[in-house]
C-alpha positions, 0 to 999 in steps of 0.5 A: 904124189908119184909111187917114188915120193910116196915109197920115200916118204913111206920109208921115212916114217918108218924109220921115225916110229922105229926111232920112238919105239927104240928106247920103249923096245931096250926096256921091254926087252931089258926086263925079259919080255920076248918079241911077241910079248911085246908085239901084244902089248904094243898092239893092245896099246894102240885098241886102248887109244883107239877105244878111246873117246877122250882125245884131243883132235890132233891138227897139223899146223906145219913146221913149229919154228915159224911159230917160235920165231914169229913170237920171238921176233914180236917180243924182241924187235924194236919196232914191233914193241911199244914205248915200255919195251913191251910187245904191241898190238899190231895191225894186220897190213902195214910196215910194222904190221903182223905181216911184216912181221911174218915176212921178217921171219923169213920162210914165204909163210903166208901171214893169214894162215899162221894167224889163224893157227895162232888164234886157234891155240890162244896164242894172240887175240884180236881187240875191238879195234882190229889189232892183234894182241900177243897173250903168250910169250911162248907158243901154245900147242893146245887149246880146248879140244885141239892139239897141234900134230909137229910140236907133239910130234917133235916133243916125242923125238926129242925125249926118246932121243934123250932116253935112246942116248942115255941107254947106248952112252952114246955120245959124237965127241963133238956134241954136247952132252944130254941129260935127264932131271926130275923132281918128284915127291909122293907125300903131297894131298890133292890139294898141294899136288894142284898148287905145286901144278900152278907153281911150276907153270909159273916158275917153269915160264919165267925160266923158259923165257930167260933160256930162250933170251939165252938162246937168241942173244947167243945165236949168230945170222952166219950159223943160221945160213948153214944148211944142217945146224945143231939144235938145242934147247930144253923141254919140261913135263910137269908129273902127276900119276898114282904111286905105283 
């Protein structure tokens, strides 16, 4: 990489952290912490992550869309589904096989590679027959120790993009509207706040799926050939802290 590739890629990622710190930056700011203030805390915050000996190996996977339309592909393409409409286990070469459905995708990704991140983070598994099975109907970033780096990355941006846009009122006048929903409630014992966990990752699956069969169903192949598309979608994080 030359001085001129590493200065530009330098300066994008600047511009990114600042972009995360924004909203992070107008709340410290709106409760009247000056700017060494907040430098301090931000820097005790980085030795407290440092210090730290409970977090997950963070692995660089590449672009996440690959992922996404991979299984999105697997579930909804007649010939990768069995005679019940149903996602079937695919062999690894042939002309309904995972690399044909790597190459149907598009992007020149090589099929080994995204199979391998896919086994890692428990998103397929392999039968005793060789065939790779699809255990996920939508793509898992973590599993065990790992934890992928993009979907992390991209999760962040878009819930500070939320929040930067709900504290400017900032709105193009030809996009659409962001929002922010929660539902909480203090009052529940150990015990309901684990049930309430199951059933949310239930519920917030099915609900999911049905946006993402949306999503594709009203998604054309003209705008996806456009250079800079709109991208929209909707993101869930389940709550579980100390009332404070």
């Amino acid at each position: 990489m030359n001085t001129r590739t590493r200065r530009a890629r330098n300066s994008l990622e600047r511009r990114k952290a600042a972009a995360l710190l924004e909203p992070i930056a107008a709340f410290l700011n709106s409760v009247g912490m000056t700017r060494a203030e907040s430098l301090a805390a931000l820097s005790a915050a980085i030795e407290d992550v440092r210090r730290s000996e409970g977090n997950r190996k963070l692995e660089r996977i590449g672009t996440p869309t690959c992922y996404l339309d991979l299984i999105a592909a697997w579930t909804r393409e007649r010939k990768f589904l069995d005679s019940q409409g149903r996602p079937r286990p695919l062999s690894f070469s042939g002309a309904n096989g995972f690399a044909a459905l790597v190459k149907s995708v598009g992007g020149g990704h090589d099929p080994k590679k995204l199979l391998a991140v896919l086994m890692r983070y428990r998103n397929v598994r392999r039968l005793n027959n060789g065939r790779i099975r699809l255990v996920s109907p939508l793509f898992r970033s973590s599993a065990g120790s790992r934890i992928a780096f993009e979907p992390i990355a991209r999760f962040l941006n878009d819930a500070t993009s939320t929040l930067t846009h709900t504290l400017k009122q900032v709105r193009a006048p030809t996009n659409p509207d962001l929002f922010w929903r929660t539902v909480e409630n203090v009052h529940l014992s150990r015990a309901n706040a684990v049930k309430f966990m199951e059933f949310t990752k239930e519920r917030s699956l099915l609900f999911l799926e049905e946006l993402d069969d949306w999503l594709n169903a009203h998604g054309s192949a003209r705008v996806r050939r456009r250079k800079a598309n709109l991208r929209v979608g909707l993101g869930l994080f389940s709550i579980c802290s100390s009332e404070t």
